[in-house]
N, CA and C atoms as an extended XYZ file, in Angstrom:
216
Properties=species:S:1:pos:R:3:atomname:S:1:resname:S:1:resid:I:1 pbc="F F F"
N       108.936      133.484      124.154 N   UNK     1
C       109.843      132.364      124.206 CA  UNK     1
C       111.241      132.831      124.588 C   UNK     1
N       112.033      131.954      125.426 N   UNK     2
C       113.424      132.790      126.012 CA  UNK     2
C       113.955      132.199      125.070 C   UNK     2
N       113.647      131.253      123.798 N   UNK     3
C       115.008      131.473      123.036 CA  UNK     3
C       114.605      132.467      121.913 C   UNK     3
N       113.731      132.548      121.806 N   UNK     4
C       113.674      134.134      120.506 CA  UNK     4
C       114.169      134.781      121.297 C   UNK     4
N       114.030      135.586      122.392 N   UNK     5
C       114.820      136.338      123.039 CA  UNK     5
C       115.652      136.334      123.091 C   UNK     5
N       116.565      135.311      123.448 N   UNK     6
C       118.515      135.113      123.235 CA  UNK     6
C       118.767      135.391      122.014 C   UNK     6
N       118.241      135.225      120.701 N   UNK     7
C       118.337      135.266      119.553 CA  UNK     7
C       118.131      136.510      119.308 C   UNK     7
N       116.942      137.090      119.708 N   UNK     8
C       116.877      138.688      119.337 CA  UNK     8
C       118.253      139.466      120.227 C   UNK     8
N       118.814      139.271      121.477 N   UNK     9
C       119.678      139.761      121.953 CA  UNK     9
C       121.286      139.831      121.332 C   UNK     9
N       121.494      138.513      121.012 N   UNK    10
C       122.435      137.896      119.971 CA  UNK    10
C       122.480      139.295      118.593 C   UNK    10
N       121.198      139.521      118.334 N   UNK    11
C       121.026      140.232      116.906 CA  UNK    11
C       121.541      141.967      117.155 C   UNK    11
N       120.755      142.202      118.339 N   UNK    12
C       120.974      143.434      118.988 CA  UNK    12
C       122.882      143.656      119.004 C   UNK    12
N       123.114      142.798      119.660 N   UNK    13
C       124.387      142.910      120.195 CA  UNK    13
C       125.396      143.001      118.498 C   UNK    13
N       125.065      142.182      117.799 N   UNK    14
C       125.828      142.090      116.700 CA  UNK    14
C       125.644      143.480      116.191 C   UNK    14
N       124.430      144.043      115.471 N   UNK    15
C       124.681      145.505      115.526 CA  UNK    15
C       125.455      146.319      116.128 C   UNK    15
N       125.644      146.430      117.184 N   UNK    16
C       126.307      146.983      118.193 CA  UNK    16
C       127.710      146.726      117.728 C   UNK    16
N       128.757      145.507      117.674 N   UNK    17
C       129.530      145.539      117.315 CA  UNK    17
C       129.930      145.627      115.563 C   UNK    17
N       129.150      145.606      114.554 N   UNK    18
C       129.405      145.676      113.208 CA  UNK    18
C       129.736      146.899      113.133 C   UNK    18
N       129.389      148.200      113.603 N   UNK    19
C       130.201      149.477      113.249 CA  UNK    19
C       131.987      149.424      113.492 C   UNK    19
N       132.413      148.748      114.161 N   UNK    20
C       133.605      148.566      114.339 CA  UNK    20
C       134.570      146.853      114.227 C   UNK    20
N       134.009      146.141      113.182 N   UNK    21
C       134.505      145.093      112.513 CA  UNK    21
C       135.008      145.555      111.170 C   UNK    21
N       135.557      144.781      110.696 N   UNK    22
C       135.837      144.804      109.419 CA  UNK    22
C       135.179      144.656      108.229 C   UNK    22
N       134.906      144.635      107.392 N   UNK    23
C       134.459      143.693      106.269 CA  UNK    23
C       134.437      142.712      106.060 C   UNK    23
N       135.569      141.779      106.208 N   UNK    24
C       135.714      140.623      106.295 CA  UNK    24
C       134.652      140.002      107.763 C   UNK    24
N       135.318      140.333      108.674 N   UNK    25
C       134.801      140.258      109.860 CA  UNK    25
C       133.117      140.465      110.371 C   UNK    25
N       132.495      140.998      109.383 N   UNK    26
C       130.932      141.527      109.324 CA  UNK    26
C       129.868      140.523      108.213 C   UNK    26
N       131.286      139.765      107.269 N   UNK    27
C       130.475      138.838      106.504 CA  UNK    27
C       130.703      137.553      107.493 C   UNK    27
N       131.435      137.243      108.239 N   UNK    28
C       131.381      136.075      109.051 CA  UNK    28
C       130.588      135.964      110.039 C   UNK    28
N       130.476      137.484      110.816 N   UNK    29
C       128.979      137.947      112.035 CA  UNK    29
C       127.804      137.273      111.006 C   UNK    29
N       127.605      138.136      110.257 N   UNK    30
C       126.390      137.979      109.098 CA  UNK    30
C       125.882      136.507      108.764 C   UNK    30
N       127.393      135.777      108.176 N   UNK    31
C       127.144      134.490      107.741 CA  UNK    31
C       126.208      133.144      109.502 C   UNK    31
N       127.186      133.743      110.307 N   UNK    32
C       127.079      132.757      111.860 CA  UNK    32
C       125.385      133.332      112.147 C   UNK    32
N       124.954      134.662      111.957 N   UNK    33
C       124.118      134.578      112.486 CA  UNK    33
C       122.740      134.353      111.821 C   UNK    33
N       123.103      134.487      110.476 N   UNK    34
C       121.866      133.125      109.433 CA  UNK    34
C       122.216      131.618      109.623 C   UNK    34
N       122.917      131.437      110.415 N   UNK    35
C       123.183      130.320      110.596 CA  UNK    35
C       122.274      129.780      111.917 C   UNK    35
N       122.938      130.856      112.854 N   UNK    36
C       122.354      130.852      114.102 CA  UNK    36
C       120.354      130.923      114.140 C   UNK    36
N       120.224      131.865      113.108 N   UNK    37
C       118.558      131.621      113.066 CA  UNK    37
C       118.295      130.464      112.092 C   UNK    37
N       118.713      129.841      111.313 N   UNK    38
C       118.099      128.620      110.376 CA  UNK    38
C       118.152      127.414      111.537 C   UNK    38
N       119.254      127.669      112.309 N   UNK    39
C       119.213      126.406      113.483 CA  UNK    39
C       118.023      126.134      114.459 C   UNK    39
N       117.663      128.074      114.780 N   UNK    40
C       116.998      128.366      115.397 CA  UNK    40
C       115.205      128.191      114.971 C   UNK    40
N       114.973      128.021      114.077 N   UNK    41
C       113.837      128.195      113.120 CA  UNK    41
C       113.417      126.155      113.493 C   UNK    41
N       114.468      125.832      112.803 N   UNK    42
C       114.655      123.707      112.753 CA  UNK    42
C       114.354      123.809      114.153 C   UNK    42
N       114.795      123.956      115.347 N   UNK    43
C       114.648      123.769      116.524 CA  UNK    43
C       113.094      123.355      116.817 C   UNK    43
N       112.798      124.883      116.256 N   UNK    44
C       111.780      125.298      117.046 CA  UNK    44
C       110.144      124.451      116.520 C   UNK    44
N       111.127      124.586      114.458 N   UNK    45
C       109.692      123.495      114.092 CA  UNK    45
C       109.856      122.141      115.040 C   UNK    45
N       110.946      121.818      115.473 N   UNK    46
C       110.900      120.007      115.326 CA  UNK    46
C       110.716      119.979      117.141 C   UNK    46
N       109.961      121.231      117.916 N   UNK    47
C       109.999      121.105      118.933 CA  UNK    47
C       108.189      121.114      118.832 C   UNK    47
N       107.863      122.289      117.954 N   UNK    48
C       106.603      122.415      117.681 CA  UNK    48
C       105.940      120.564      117.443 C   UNK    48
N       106.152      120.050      116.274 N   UNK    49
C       106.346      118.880      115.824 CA  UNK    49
C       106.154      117.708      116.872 C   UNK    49
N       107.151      117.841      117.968 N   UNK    50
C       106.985      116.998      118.918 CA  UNK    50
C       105.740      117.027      119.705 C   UNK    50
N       105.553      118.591      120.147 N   UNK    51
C       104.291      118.653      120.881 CA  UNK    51
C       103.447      118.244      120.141 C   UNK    51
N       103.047      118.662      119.002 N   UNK    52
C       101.759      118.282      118.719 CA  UNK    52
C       101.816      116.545      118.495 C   UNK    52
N       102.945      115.895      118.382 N   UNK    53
C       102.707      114.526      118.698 CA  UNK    53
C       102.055      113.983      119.620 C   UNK    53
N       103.320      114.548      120.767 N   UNK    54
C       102.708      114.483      122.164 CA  UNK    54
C       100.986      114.501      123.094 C   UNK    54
N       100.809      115.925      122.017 N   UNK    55
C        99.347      115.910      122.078 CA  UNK    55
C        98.675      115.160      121.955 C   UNK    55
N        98.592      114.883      120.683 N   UNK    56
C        97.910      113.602      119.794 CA  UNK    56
C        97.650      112.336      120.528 C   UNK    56
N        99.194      111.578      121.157 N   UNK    57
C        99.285      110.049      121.774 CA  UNK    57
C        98.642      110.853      123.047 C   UNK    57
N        99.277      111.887      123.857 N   UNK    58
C        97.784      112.203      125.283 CA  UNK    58
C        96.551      111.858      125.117 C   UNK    58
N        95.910      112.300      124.041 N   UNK    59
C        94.859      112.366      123.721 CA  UNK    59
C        94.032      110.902      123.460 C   UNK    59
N        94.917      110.328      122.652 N   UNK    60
C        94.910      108.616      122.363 CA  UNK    60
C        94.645      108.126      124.218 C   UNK    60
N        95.892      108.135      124.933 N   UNK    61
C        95.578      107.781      125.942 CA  UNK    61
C        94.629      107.521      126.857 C   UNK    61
N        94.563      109.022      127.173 N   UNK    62
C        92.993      109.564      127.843 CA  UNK    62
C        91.903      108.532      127.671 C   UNK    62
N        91.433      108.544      125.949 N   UNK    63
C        90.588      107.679      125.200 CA  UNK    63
C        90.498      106.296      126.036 C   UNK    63
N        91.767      105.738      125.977 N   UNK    64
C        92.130      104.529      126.261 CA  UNK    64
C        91.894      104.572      128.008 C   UNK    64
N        92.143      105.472      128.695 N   UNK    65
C        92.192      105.256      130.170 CA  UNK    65
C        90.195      105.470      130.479 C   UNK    65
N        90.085      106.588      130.205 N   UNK    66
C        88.677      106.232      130.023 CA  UNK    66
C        87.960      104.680      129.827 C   UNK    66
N        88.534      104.113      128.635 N   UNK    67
C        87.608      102.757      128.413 CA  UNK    67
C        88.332      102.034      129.567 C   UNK    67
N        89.405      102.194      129.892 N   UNK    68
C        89.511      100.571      130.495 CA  UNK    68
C        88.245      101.420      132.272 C   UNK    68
N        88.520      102.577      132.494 N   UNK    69
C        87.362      102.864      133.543 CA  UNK    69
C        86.341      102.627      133.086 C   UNK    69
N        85.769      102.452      131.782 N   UNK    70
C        84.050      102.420      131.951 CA  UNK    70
C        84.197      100.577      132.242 C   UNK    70
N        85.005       99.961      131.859 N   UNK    71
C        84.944       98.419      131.987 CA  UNK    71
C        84.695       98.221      133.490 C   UNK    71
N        85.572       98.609      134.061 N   UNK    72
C        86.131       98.371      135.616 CA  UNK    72
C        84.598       98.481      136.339 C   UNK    72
């Protein structure tokens, strides 16, 4: 998925700069980027979520396009 990837890059990179932040400055990286994955996590269920809706009413459909062809 390219957004776990931005997210894993995001994570990479923050390492990279926490050797040379502050303390202060390393609890706010820290804090943004549990932030940044809890957003990331909601996204992804309520994208999951959709598809399998999506699925579901396709599936309904189909059903439905089928019968009105066996009528026809």
């Amino acid at each position: 998925e390219r957004g776990m990837h931005m997210l894993q890059i995001a994570l990479d990179n923050l390492q990279i700069v926490l050797p040379n932040t502050s303390v202060p400055g390393r609890d706010i990286l820290h804090h943004d980027m549990q932030k940044l994955q809890q957003e990331y996590d909601s996204l992804s269920a309520s994208l999951n979520d959709t598809k399998t809706q999506l699925d579901g009413t396709l599936a309904q459909w189909t059903v439905y396009d089928d019968s009105v062809d066996q009528l026809q």
